[in-house]
C-alpha positions as CSV (number, residue, x, y, z in Angstrom):
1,X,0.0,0.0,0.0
2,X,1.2,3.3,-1.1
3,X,1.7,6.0,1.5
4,X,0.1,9.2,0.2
5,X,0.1,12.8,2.0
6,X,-3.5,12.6,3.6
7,X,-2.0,9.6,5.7
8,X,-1.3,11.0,9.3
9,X,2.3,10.3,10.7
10,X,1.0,8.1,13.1
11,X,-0.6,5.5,10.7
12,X,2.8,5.7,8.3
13,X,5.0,4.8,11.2
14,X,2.3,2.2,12.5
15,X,1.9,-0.1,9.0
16,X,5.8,1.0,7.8
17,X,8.1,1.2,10.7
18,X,11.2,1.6,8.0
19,X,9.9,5.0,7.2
20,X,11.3,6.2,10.4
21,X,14.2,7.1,9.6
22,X,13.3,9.4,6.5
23,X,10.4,11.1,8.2
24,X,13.5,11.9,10.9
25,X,15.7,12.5,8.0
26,X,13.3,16.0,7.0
27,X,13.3,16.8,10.4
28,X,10.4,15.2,11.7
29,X,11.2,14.1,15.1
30,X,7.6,14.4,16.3
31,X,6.6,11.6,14.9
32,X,5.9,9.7,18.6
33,X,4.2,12.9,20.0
34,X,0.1,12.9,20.6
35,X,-0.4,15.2,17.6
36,X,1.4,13.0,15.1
37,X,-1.6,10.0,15.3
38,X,-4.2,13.0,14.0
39,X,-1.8,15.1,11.9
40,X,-1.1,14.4,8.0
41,X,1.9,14.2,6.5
42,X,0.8,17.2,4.8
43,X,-0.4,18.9,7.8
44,X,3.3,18.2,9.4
45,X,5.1,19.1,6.3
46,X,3.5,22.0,5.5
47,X,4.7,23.3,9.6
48,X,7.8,22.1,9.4
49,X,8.4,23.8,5.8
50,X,8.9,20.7,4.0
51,X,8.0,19.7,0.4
52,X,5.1,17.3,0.9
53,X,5.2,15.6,-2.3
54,X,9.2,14.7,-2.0
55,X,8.4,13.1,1.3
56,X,6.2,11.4,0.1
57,X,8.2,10.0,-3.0
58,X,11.3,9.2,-0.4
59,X,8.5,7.4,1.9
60,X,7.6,5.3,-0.7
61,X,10.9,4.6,-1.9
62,X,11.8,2.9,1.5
63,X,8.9,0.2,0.9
């Protein structure tokens, strides 16, 4: 299953624990705070200035 930017952190880490280390790569070291299992990756990217869609490319690419 692809992971696309209306997942929240939360359910990427949950069903793709290797995507930890890119999501901590951009700078995302919330990702085990409350917020992160209702926020989306685009939610989260677009606070932490981040390009959503090349996240979401290097998410995948760690499948």
């Amino acid at each position: 299953m692809a992971i696309t930017k209306d997942m929240t952190i939360g359910e990427v880490v949950r069903n793709h624990q290797e995507t930890i280390s890119i999501l901590m790569e951009f700078g995302m070291g919330c990702i085990g705070c409350p917020s992160a299992q209702s926020e989306t990756l685009e939610e989260a990217a677009a606070v932490h200035g981040i390009d959503v869609d090349k996240l979401v490319e290097s998410l995948n690419k760690a499948l």
